[in-house]
N, C-alpha and C positions, 0 to 999 in steps of 0.2 A: 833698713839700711840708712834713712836718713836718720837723724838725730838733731839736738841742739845746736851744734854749731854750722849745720847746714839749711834747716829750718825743712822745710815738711816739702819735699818735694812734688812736682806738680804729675800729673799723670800721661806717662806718652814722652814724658822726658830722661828717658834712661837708653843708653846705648851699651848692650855690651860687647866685648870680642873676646874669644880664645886665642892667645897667644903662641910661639912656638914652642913653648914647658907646657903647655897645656892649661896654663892658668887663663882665668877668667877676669880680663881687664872690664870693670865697668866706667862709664862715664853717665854724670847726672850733670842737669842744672838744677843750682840751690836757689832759694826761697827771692837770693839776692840777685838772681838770675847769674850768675858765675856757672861754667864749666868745671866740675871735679871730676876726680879721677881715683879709685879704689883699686886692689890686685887682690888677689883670693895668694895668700902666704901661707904654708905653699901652695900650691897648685892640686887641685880635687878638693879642697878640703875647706872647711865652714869658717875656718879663720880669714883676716884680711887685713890691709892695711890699712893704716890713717886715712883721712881725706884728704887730697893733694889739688891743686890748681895747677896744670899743666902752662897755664900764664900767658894762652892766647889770646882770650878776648876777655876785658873784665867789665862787666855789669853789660846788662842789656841783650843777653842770649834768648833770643825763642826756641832754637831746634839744634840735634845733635846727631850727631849720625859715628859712629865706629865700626872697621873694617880692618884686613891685612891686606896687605900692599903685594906685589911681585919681588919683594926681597923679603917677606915674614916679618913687615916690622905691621904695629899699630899703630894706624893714623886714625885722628877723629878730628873731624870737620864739624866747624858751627856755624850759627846764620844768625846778625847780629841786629837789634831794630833795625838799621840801616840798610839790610838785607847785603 
């Protein structure tokens, strides 16, 4: 999943969720420590989308966590040096 313009992601750093389509939202931190975000397009199936930054915290992420909420949406929570 990683690639060149995420750089080699670290191990223990990936979160994923299943969605209410049934796709499979995952979240990474990249090499730059940034939070991104991928979608399996469509849903069951080996394709995906781009790598997107969902634009909450930028640089400096240790840890990621994703989950659904009580209304069916994805939220992903990060923990930033600062804690």
């Amino acid at each position: 999943m990683d690639d060149g313009s995420t750089g080699t992601f670290l191990v223990g750093t990936l979160a994923p969720a299943v969605d209410h389509a049934g796709a499979v939202n995952l979240f990474a931190i990249s090499a730059h420590n940034d939070i991104l975000h991928t979608r399996q397009a469509p849903p069951g199936t080996a394709t995906w989308t781009g790598w997107s930054t969902p634009g909450i915290i930028k640089g400096g992420v240790r840890a990621v966590a994703a989950g659904i909420d009580g209304d069916d949406h994805v939220v992903v929570v990060g923990t930033d040096t600062g804690l």
